[in-house]
C-alpha positions in Angstrom: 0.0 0.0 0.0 1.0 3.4 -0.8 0.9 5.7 2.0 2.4 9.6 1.4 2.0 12.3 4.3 1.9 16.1 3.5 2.6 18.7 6.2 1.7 22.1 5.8 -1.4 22.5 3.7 -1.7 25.5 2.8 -1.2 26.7 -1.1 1.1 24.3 -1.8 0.5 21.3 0.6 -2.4 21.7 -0.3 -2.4 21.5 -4.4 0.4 18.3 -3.6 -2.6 16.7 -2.1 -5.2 17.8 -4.8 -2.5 16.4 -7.7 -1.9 13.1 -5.8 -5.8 12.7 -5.0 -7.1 13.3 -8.7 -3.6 11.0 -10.2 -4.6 8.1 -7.4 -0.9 8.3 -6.7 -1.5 7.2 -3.1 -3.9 4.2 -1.5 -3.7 6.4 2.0 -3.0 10.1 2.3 -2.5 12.1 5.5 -2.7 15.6 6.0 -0.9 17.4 8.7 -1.2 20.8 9.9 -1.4 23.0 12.8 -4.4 25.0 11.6 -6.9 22.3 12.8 -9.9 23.9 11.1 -8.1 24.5 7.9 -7.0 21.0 7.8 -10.3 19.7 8.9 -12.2 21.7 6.3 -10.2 20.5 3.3 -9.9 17.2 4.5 -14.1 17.1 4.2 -13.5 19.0 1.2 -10.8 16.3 -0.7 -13.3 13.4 0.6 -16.5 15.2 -0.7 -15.1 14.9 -4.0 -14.5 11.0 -3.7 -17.2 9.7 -5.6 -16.0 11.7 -8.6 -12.9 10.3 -8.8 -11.5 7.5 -10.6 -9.0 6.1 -8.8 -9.7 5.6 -4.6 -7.7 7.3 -1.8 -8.3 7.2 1.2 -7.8 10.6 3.2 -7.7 12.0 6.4 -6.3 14.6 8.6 -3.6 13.7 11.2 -0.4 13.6 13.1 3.5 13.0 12.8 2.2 9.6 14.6 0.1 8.7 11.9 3.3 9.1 9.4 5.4 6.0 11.2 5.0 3.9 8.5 4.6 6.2 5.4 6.7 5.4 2.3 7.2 9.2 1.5 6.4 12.6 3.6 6.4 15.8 1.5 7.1 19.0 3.7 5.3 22.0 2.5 5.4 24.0 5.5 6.0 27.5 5.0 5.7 31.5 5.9 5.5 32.6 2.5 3.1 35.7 4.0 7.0 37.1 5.2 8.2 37.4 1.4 8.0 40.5 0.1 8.3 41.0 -3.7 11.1 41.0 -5.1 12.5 39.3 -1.7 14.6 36.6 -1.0 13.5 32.8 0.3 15.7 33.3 3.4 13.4 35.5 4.9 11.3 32.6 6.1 14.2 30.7 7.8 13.3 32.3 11.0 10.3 31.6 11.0 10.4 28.2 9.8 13.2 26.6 11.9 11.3 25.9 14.9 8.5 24.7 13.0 10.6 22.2 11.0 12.8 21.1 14.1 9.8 20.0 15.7 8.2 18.0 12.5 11.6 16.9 12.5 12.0 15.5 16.0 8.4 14.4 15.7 9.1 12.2 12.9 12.4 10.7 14.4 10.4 9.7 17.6 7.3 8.1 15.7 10.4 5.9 13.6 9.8 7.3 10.6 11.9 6.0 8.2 10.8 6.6 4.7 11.7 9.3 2.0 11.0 12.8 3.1 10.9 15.4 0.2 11.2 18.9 1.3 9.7 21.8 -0.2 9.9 24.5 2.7 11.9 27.7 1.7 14.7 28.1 1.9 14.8 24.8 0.3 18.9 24.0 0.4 19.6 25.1 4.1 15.7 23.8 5.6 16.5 20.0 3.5 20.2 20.2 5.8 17.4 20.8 8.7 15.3 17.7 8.6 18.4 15.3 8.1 19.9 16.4 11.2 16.5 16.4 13.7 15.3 13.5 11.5 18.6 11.6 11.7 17.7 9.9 8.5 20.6 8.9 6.5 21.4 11.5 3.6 19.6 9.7 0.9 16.4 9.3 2.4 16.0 13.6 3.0 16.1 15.8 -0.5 14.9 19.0 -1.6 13.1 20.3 -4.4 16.2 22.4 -5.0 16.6 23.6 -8.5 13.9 20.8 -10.2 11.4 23.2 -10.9 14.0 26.6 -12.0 15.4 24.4 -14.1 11.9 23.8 -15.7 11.3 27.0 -15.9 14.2 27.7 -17.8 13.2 24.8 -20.0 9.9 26.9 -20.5 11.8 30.1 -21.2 13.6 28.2 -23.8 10.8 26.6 -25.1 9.2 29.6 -26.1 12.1 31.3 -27.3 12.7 28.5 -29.7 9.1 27.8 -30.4 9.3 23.9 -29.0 7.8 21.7 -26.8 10.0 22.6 -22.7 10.3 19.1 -22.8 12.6 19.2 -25.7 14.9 21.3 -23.7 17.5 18.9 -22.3 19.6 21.1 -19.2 19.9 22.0 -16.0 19.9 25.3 -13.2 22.2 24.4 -11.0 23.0 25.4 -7.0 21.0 27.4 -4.8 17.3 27.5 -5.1 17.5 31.7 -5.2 19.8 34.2 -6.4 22.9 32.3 -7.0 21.6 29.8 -8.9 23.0 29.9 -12.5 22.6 28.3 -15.8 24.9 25.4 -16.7 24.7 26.1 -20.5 27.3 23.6 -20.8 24.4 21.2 -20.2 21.9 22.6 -22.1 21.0 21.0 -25.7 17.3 21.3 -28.1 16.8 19.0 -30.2 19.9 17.4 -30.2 21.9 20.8 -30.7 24.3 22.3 -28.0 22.9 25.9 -27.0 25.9 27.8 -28.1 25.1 26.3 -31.6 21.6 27.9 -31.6 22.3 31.7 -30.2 23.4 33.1 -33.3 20.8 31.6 -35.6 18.1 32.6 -32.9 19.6 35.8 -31.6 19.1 34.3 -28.1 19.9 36.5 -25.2 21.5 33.6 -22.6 22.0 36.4 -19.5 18.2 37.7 -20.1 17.0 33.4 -20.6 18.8 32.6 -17.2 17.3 35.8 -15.1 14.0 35.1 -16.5 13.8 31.7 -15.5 15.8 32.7 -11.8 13.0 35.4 -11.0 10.1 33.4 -12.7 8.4 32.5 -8.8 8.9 35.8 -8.3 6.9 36.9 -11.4 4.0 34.4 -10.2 4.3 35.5 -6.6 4.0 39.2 -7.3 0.7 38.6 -9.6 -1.0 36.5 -6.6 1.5 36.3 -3.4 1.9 32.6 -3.6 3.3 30.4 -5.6 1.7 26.5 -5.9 0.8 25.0 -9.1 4.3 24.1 -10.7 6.2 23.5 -7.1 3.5 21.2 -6.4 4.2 19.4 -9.7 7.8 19.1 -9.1 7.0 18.0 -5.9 5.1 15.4 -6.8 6.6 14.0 -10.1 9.6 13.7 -7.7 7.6 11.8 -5.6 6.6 9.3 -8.1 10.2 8.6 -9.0 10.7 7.5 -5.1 7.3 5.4 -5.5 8.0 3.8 -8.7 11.9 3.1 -8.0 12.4 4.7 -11.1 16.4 5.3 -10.7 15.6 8.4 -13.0 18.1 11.2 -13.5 16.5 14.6 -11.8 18.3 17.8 -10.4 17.3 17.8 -6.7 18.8 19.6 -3.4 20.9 16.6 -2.4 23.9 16.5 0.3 27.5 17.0 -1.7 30.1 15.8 0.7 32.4 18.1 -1.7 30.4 21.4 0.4 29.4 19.3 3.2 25.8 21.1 2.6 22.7 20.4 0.5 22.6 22.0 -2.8 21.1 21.0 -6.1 23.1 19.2 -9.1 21.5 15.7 -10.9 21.5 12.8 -8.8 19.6 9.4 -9.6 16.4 9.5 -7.8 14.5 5.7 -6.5 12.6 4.3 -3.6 15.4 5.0 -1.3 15.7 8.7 -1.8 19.1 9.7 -3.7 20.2 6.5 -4.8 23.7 7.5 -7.0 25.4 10.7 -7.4 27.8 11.1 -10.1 29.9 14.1 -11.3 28.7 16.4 -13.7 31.1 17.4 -16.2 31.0 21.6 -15.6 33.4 24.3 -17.3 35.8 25.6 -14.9 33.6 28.6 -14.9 30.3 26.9 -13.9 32.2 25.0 -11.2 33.2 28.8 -9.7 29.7 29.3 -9.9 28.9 26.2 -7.9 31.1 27.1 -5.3 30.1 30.7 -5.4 26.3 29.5 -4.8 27.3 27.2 -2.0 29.4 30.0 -0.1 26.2 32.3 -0.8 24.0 29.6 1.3 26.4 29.2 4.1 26.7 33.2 4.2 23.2 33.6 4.1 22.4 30.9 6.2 24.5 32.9 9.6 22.7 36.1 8.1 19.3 35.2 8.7 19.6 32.8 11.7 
């Protein structure tokens, strides 16, 4: 049986569970919260829409007891309400430490010992969070990181080019914020390298990379949250860790080589992070690497 746990439903816990629901990607779901009528109210909500549905899932509200034997927890905790536009992800580490040190120990003392996918903002230095009050090994505790900037670049590409995103082969590496950059070394469409293509398209590769690196912000200036395509990353992630898939994805995973979570490929399967590899960079991009992980460390003793 299939069991997932979400905590934190609000915009985005709370589309995770809608997407897994209507794609009858779990047999059991549990919802978590601390705003008991909010989770009770979509709780009745999700289960009022059961005889719609296709495929059957059984869903209720509950408790970091209820997530002992889950295959997978998603954390999508947050304080997105402390972002101001234009802002920066660390503002919420405040805010969100205590939060996610108790979910944390909560899920170490119930024996949790699944996968846990972390969402919660900032995404690189919260993911270093849960392993340590979790104790989980390494593997089993991954962020979201840079899977879904890197499909927005894909879609910034995409419509430059006039293709399909998903003929855009490449990847955003480090930080999930401002020092993330574009590893154009990586990047090919439709079987051609990117520097082949920015003559013949006049592409602009600074302009390509800062629209995909302030694309949430776009969406979270129009309506002050973010949720539809984090919550798809979230879960197609997820059913790469239900499905043993031992599929290349970019994810927040620990690098030993900056002893901290940061986001570069790593195959993903039922045990988390199951191979890493080295990714062949230009000297250049691997400056940028280490720049991005310095900028998390730095930012990290700024905000705490």
């Amino acid at each position: 049986m299939r069991k997932i746990g979400i905590v934190g439903i609000g915009h985005v816990g709370a589309t995770v569970a809608h997407i897994i629901i209507a794609q009858g990607l779990a047999d059991e779901l549990i919802l978590v919260d601390k705003n008991t009528a909010k989770l009770a109210a979509d709780e009745l909500d999700f289960r009022d829409a059961a005889s719609l549905l296709r495929n059957h899932v059984t869903v209720y509200a509950g408790t970091a007891n209820d997530l002992a034997d889950a295959d997978l927890v998603i954390s999508a905790l947050g304080h997105i309400d402390l972002i101001k536009p234009g802002g920066d992800r660390f503002t919420e580490l405040k805010a969100n430490t205590p939060e996610v040190q108790q979910v944390g120990n909560d899920l170490k003392k119930v024996g949790f010992n699944g996968v846990l996918i972390v969402i919660s903002n900032p995404v690189d230095v919260i993911t270093g969070m849960y392993q340590k009050f979790t104790g989980l090994p390494t593997n089993q505790v991954f962020g979201t990181g840079t899977y879904l900037d890197t499909a927005r670049l894909k879609r910034v590409l995409g419509e430059a080019l006039d293709v399909d995103p998903r003929s855009v082969k490449g990847y955003m590496l480090g930080e999930h914020g401002d020092s993330q950059f574009a590893a154009w070394s990586t990047v090919q469409i439709l079987g051609q390298d990117i520097q082949t293509l920015v003559s013949r398209y006049n592409l602009d590769l600074d302009k390509i990379a800062n629209d995909a690196r302030v694309g949430g912000f776009t969406v979270f200036n129009g309506k002050k949250y973010t949720n539809f395509a984090i919550a798809h990353a979230a879960v197609s992630l997820a059913q790469l860790v239900l499905s043993d898939a031992r599929s290349e994805a970019i994810v927040s995973h620990y690098d030993d080589k900056f002893k901290s979570y940061i986001s570069t490929p790593a195959i993903i399967g039922r045990d988390g992070v199951v191979q890493t590899f080295n990714l062949p960079l230009t000297s250049d991009e691997e400056t940028a690497l280490q720049h991005s992980a310095d900028a998390i460390s730095e930012k990290t003793i700024n905000y705490l």
